[in-house]
Rosetta silent file (secondary structure, phi, psi, omega in degrees, C-alpha in Angstrom):
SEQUENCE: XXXXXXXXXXXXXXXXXXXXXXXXXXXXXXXXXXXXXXXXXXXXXXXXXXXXXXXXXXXXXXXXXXXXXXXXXXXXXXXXXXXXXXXXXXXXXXXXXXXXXXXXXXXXXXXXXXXXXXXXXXXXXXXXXXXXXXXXXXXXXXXXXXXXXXXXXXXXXXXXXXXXXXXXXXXXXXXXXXXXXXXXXXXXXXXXXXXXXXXXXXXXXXXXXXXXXXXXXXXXXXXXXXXXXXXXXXXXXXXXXXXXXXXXXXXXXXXXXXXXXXXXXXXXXXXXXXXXX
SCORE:     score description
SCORE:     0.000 S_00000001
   1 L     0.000 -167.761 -166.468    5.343  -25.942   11.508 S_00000001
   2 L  -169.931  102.016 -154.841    5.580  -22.817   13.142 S_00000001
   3 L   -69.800 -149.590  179.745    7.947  -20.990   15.572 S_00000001
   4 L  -133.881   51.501  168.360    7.066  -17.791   17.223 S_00000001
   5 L  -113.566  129.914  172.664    9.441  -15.515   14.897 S_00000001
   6 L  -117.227  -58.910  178.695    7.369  -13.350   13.711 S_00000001
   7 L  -104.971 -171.988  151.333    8.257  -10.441   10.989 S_00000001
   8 L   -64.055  169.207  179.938   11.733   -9.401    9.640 S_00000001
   9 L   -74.883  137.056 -175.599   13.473   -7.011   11.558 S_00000001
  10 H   -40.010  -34.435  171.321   12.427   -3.196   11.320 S_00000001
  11 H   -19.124  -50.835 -159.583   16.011   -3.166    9.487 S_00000001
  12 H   -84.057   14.143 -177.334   14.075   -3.941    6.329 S_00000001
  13 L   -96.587  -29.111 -174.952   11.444   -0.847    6.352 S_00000001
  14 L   -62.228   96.104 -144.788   13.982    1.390    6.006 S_00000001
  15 L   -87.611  132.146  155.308   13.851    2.485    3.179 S_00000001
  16 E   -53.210  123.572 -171.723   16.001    4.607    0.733 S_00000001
  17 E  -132.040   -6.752  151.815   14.668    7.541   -0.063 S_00000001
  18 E  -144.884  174.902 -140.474   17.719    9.747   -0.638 S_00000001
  19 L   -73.400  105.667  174.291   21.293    9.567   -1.980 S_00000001
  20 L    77.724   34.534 -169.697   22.743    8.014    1.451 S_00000001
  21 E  -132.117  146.977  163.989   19.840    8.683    3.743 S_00000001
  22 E  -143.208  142.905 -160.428   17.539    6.091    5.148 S_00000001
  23 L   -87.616   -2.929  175.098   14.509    6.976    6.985 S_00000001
  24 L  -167.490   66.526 -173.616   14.827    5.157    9.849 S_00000001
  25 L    38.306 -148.891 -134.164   18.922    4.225    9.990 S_00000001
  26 L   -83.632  126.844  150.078   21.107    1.518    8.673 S_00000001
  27 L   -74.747   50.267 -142.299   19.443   -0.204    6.517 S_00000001
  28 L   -87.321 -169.310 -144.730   21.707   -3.743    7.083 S_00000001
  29 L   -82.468 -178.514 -171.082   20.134   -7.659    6.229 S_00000001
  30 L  -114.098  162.641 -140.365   16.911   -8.701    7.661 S_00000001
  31 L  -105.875  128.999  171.792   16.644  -10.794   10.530 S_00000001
  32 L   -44.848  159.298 -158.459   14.565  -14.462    9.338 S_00000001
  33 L  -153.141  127.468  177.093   11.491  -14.461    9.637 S_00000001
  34 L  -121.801 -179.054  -82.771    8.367  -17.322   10.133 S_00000001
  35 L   -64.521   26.882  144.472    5.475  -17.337    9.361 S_00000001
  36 L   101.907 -156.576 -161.474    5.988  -13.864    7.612 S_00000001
  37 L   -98.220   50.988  175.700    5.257  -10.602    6.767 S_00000001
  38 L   121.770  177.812  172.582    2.405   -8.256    6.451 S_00000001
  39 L   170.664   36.489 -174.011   -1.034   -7.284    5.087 S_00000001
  40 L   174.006  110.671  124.722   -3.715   -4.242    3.704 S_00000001
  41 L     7.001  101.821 -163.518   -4.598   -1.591    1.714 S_00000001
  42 L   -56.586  -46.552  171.815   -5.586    1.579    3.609 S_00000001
  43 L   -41.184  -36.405 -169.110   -8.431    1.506    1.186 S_00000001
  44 L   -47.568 -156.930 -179.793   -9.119   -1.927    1.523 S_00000001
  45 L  -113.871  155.386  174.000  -12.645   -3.424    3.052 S_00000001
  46 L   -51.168  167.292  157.203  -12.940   -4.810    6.910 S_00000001
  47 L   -77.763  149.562 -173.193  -11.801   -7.799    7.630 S_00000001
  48 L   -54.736  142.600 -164.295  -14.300  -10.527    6.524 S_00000001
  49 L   -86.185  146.708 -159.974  -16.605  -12.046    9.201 S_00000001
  50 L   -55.475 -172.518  175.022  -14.824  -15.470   10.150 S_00000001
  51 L  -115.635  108.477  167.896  -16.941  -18.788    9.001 S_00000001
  52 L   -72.370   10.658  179.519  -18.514  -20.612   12.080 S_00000001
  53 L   -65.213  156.517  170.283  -18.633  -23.933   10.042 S_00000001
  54 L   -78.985  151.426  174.920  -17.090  -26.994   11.440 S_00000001
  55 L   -44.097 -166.920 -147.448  -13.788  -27.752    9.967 S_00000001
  56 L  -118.648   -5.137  171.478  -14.615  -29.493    6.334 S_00000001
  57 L   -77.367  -19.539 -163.659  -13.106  -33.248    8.006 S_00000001
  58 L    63.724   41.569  159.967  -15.746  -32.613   11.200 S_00000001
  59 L  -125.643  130.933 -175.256  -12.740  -33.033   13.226 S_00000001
  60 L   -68.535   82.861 -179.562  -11.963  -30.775   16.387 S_00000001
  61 H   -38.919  -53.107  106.935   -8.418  -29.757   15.898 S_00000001
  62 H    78.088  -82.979  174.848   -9.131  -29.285   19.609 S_00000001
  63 H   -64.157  -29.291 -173.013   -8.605  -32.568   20.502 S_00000001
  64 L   -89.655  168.847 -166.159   -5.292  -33.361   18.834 S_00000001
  65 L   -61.629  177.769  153.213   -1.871  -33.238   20.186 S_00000001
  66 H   -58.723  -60.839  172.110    0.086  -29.733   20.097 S_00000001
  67 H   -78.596  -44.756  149.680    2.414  -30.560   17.117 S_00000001
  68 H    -3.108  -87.167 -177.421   -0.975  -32.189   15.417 S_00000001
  69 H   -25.235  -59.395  178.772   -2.331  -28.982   15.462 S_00000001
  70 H   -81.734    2.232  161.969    0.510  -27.145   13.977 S_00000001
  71 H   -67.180  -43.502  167.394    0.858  -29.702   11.664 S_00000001
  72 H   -47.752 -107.135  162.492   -3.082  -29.408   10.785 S_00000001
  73 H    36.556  -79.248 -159.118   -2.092  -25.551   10.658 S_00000001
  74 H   -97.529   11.489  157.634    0.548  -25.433    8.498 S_00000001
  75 H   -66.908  -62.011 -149.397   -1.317  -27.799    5.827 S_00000001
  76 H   -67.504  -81.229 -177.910   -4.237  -25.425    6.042 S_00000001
  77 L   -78.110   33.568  157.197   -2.207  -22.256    5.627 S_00000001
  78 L   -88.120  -15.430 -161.998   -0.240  -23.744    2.960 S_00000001
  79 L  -118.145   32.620  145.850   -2.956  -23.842    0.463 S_00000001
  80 L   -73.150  171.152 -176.865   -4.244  -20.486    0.955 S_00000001
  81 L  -120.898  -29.861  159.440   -4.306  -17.809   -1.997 S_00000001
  82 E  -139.690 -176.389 -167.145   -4.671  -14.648    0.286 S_00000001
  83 E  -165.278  164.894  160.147   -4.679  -13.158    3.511 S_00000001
  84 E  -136.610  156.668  162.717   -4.141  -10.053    5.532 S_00000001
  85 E  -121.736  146.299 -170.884   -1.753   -9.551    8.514 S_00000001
  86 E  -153.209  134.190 -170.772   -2.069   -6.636   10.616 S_00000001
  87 E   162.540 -162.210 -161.970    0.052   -6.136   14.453 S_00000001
  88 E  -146.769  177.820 -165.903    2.823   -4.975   15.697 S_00000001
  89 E  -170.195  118.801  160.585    6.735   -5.646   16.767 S_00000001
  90 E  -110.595  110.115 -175.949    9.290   -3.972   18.646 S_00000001
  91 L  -120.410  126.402  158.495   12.862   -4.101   17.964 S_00000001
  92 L    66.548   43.937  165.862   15.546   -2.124   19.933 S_00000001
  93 L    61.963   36.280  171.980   12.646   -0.321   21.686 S_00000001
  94 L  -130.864   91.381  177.499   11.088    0.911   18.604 S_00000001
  95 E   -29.862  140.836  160.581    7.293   -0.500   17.494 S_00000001
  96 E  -134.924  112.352  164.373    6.774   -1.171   13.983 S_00000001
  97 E   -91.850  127.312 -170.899    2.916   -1.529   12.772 S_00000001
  98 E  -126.722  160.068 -168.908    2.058   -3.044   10.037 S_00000001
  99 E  -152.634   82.440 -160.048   -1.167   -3.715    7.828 S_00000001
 100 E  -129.251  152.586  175.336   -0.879   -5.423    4.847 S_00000001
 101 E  -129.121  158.815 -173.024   -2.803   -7.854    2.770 S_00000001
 102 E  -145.986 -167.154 -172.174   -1.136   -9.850    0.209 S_00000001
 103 E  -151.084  166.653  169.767   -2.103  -12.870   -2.206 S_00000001
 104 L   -46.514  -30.110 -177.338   -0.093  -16.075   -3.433 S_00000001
 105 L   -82.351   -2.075  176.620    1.372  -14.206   -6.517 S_00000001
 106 L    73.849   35.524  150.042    2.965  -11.430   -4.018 S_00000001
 107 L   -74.616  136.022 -177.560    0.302   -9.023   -5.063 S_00000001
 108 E  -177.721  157.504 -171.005    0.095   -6.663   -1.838 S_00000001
 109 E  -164.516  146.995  163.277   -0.831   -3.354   -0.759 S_00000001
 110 E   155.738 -169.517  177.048   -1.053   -1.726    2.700 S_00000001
 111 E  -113.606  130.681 -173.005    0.562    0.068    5.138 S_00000001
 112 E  -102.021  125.629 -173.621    4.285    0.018    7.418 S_00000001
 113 E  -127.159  121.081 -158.909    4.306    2.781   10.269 S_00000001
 114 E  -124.339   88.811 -155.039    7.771    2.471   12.029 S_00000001
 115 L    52.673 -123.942  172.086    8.180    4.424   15.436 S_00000001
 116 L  -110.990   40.871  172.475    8.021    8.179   15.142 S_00000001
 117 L   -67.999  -77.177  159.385    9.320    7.930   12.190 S_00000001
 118 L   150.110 -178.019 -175.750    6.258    7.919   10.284 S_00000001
 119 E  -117.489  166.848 -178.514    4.552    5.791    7.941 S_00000001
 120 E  -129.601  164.594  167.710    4.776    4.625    4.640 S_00000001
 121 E   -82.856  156.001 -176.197    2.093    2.926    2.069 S_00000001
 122 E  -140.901  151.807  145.307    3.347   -0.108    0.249 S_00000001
 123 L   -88.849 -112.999   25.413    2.119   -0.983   -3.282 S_00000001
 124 L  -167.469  119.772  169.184    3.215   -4.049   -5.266 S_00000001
 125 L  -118.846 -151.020  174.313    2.145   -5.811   -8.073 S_00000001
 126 L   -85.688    1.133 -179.044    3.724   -7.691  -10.924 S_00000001
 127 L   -89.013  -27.008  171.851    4.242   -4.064  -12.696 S_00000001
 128 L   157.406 -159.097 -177.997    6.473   -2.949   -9.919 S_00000001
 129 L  -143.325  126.920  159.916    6.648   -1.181   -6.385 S_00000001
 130 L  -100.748   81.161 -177.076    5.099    1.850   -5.061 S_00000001
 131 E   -96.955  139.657 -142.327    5.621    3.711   -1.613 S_00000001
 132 L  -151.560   81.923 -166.924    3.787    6.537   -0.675 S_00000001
 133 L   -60.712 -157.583  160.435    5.553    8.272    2.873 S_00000001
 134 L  -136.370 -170.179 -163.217    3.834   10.707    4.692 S_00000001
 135 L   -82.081   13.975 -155.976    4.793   14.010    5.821 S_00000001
 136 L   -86.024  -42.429  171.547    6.144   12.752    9.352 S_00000001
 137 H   -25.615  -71.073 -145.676    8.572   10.320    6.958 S_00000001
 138 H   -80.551    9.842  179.258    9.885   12.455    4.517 S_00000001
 139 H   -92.462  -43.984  155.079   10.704   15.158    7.181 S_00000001
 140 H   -13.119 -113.912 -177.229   12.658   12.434    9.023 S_00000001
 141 L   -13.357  -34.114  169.023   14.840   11.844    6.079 S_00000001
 142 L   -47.066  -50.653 -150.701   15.250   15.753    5.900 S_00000001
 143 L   -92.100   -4.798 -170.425   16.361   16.118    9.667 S_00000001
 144 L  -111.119 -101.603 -157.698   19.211   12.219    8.975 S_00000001
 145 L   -36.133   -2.736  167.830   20.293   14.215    6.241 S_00000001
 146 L    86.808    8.708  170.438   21.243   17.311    8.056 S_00000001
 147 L   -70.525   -9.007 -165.658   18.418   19.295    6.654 S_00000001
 148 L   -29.777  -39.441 -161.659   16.087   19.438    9.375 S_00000001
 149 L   -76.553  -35.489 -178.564   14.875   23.095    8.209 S_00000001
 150 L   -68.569  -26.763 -164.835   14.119   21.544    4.452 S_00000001
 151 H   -55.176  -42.597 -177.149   12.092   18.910    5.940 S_00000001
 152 H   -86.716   23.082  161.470    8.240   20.634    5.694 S_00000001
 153 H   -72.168  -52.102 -158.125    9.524   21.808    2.360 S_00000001
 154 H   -70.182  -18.517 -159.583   10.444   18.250    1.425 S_00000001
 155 H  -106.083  -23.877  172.996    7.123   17.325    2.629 S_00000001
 156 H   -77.553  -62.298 -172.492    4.650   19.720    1.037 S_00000001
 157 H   -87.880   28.145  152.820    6.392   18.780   -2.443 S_00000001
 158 L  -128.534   50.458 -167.111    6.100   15.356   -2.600 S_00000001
 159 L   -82.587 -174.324  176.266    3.146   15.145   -0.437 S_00000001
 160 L    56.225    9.081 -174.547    0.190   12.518   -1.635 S_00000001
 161 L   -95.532  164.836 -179.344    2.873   11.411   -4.436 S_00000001
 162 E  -114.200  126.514  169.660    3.837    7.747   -4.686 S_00000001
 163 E   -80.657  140.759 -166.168    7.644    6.798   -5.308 S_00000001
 164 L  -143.421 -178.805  164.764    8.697    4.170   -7.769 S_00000001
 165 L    79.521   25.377 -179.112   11.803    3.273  -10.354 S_00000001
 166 L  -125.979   41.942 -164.748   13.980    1.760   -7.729 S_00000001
 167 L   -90.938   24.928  150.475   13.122   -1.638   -7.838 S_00000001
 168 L  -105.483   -2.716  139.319   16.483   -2.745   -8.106 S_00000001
 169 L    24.895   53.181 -158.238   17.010   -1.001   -5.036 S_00000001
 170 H   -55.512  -23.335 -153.282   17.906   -3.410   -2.169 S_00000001
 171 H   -90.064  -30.726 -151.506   15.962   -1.273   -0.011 S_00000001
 172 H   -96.318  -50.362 -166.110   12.761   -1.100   -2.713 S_00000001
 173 H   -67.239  -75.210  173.859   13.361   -5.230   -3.261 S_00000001
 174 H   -10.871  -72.855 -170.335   12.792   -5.585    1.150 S_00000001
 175 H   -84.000   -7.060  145.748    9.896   -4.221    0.859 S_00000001
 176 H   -87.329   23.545  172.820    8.611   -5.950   -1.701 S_00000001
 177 H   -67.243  -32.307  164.923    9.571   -9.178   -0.229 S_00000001
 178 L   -61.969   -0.821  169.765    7.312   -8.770    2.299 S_00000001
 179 L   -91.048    9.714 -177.872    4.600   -9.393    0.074 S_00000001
 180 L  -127.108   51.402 -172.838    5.672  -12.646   -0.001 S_00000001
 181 L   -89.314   -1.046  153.134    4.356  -13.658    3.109 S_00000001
 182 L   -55.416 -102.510 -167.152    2.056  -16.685    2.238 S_00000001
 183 L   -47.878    6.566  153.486    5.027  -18.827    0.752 S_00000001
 184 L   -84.273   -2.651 -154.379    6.931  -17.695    3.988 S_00000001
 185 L  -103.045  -40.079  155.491    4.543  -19.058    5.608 S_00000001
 186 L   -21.130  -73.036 -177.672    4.229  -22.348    3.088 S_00000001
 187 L   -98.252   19.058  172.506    7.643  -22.620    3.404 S_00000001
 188 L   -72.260  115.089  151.401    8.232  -22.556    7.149 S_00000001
 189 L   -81.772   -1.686 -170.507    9.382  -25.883    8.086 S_00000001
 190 L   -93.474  166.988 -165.531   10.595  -25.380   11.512 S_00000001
 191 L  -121.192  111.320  173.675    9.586  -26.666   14.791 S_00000001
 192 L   -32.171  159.575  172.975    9.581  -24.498   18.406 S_00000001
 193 L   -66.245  -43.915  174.436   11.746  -26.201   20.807 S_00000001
 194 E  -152.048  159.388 -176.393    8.185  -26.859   22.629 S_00000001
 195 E  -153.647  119.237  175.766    4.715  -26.752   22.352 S_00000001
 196 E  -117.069  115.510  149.902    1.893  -26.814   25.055 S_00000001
 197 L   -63.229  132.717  164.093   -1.623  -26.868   24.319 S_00000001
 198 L  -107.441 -158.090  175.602   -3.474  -24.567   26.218 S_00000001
 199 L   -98.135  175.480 -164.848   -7.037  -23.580   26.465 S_00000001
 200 L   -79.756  145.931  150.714   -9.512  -22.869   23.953 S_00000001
 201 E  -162.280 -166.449 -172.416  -10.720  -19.292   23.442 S_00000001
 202 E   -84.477  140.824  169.965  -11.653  -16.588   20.837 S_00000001
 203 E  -136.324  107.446 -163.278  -10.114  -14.495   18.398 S_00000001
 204 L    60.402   37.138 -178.274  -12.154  -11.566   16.472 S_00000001
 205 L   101.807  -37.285 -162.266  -14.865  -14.036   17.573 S_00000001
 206 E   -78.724  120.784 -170.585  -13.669  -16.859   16.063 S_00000001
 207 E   -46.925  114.067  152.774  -13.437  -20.402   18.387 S_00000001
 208 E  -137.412 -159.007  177.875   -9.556  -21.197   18.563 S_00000001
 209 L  -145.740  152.396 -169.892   -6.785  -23.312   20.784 S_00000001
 210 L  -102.965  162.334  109.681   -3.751  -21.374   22.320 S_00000001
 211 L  -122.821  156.700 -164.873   -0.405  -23.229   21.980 S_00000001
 212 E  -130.930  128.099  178.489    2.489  -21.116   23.869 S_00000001
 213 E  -128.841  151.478 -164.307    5.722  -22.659   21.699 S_00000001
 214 E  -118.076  156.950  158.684    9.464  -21.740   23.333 S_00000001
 215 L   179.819 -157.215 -163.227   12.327  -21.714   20.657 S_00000001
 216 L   -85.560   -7.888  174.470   15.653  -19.947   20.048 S_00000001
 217 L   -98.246   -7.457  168.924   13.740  -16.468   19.713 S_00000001
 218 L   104.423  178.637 -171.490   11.995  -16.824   23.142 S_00000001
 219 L   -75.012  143.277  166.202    8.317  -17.553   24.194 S_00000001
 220 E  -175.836 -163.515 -147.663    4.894  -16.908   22.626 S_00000001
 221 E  -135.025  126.995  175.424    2.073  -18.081   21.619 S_00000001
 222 E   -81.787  136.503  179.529    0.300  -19.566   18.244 S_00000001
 223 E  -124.250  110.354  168.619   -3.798  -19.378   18.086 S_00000001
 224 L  -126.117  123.881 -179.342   -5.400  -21.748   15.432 S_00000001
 225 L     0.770  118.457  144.428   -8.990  -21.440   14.178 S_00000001
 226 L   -60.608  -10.627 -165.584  -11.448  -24.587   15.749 S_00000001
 227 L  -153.085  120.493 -173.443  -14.297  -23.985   13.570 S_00000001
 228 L    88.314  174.449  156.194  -13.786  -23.989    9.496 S_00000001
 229 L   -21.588  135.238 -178.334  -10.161  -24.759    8.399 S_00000001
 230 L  -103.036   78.787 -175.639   -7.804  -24.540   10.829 S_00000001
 231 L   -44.474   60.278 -170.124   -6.367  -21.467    9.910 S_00000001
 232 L    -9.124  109.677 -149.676   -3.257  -19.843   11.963 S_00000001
 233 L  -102.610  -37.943 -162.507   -5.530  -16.631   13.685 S_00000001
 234 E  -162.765  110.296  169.613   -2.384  -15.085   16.026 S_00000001
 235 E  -105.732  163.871  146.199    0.654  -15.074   16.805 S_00000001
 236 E  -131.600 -174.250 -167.697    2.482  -13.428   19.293 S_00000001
 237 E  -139.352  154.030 -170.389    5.856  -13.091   20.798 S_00000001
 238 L  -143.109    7.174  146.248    7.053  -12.220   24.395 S_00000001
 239 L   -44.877 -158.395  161.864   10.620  -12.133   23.676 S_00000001
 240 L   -65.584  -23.875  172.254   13.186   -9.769   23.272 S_00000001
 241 L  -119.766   60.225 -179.222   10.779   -8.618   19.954 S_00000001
 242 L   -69.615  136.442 -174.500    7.717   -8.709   21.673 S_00000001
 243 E  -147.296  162.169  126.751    4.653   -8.293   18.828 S_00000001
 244 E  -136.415 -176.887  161.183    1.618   -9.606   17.764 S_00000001
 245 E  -169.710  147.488 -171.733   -0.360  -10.045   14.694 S_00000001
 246 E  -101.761  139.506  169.115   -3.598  -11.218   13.578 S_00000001
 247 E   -95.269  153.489  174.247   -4.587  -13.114   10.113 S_00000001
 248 E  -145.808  179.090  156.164   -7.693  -12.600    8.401 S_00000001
 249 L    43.585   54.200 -175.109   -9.747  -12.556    5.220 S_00000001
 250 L   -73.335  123.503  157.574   -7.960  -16.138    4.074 S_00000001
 251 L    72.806   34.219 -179.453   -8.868  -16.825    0.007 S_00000001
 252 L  -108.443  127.980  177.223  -10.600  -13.187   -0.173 S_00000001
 253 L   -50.776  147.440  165.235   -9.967  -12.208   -3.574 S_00000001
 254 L  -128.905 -173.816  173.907   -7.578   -8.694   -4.193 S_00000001
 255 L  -150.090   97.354  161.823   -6.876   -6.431   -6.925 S_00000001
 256 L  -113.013  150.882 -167.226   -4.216   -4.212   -6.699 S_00000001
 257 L  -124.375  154.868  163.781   -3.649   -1.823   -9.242 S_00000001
 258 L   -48.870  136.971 -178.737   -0.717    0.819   -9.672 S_00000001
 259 L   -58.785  165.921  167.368   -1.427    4.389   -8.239 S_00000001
 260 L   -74.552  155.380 -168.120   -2.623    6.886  -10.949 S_00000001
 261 H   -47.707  -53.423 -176.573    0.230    8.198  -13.199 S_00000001
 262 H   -52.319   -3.433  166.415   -0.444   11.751  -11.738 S_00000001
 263 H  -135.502   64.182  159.183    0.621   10.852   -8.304 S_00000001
 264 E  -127.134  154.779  162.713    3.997    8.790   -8.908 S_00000001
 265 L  -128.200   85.568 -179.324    7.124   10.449   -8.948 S_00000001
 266 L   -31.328  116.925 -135.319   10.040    8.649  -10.360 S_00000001
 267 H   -76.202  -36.216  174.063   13.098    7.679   -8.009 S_00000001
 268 H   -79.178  -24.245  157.386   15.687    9.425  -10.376 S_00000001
 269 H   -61.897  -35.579  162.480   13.494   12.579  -10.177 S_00000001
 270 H   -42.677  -66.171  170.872   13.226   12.269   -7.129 S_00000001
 271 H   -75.102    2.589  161.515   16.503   12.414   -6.065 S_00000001
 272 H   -92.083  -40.953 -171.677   17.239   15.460   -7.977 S_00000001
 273 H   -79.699   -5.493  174.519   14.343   17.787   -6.815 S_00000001
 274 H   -54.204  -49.525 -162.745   15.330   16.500   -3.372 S_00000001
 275 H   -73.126  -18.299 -178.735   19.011   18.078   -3.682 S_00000001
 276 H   -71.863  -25.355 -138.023   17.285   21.163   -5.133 S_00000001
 277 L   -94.773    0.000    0.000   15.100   22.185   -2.213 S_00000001
């Protein structure tokens, strides 16, 4: 089933990137999270145009009850093998956007951009994890660090490089967890407090039904797909962590590969030419 909690808490982008610095303050645990996390390659391809087929039963999800639906739903998006999620979230009056696509094996690649902080690139395969700031990031982390003057230093030498070698990291392990938003999604059992159908309309095109679900995280709304499988299309939230986010490109194969060797920079290297500059 499927509440209206939508990502972890910004807590988990913050990442370490130097010895007692975090780019975008404490990093501390991440707040649960349903139906999950994230979803795309900057690189990647559009999302794919939806399928206007009737579901593969001929039955009008439509028609069914509220919790039907999200039962229908969460069947559907259990036995996907990828996806992308791409939206937004604000916690403690700071947006975080994210655009990530990921696959059942927690293969994922895409991008986290987290107030005026700046954004980072995400990597992750089964070989490891790769983040790739930009310069608005790593000048942050200059300016936390009391460095403010260091920061377009800090930012010219590691720009276009990707960082790695911290994956045991708690900070490096967050983000890739977030690549493991299909079996968050799998393994959301929980049920809103309530659930009202509403009426049908569109999303990216694609025919869906509204349910607006209440629960201990506050109101929003689920939208899932009328025509092909009935795929979970939107969620949003109108809480205290008002977001949204949209799914796409369900079962589109990915391939992510590791950056080239010439633009990684190792995490122990890292932290030394930082302290130099």
């Amino acid at each position: 089933m499927f509440s209206n909690r939508l990502v972890p808490s910004a807590a988990v982008l913050c990442v370490t990137l130097a010895v007692g610095a975090t780019a975008c303050g404490s990093s501390g645990s991440t707040k649960a999270s349903s139906p999950a996390s994230a979803a795309a390659p900057a690189s990647a391809a559009a999302p794919a145009s939806p399928s206007a087929s009737p579901s593969p039963s001929g039955l009008d999800v439509s028609t069914l009850s509220a919790d039907d639906i999200l039962d229908k739903a969460h069947t559907a998006m259990s036995s996907i093998t990828s996806m992308r999620m791409a939206g937004n979230i604000t916690t403690d009056g700071q947006k975080t956007v994210m655009d990530l696509r990921a696959d059942k094996d927690k293969n994922c690649a895409g991008t986290v951009t987290v107030g005026a902080t700046g954004s980072v690139e995400i990597i992750h395969n089964a070989s490891g994890t790769w983040m790739k700031p930009d310069a608005a990031f790593w000048q942050n982390v200059s300016a936390q660090e009391g460095h403010a003057s260091a920061g377009p230093a800090v930012a010219k030498m590691f720009s276009g490089k990707y960082l790695t070698g911290a994956q045991d990291d708690q900070n490096f392990k967050d983000m890739a967890s977030m690549c493991d938003m299909i079996s968050g999604i799998a393994g959301d059992n929980s049920k809103p407090d309530s659930a009202t159908k509403a009426a049908p309309t569109t999303i990216n095109g694609q025919g869906a039904i509204e349910i607006d679900t209440k629960d201990q995280d506050g109101p929003g709304s689920v939208y899932i797909a009328t025509q092909g499988a009935p795929y979970l299309l939107r969620m949003t939230s109108t809480g205290s962590e008002p977001g949204q986010f949209d799914l796409s490109e369900f079962n589109k194969p990915l391939s992510i590969q590791a950056p080239p060797a010439d633009q990684v920079i190792n995490y122990s290297d890292f932290q030394k030419k930082v302290q130099s500059v």
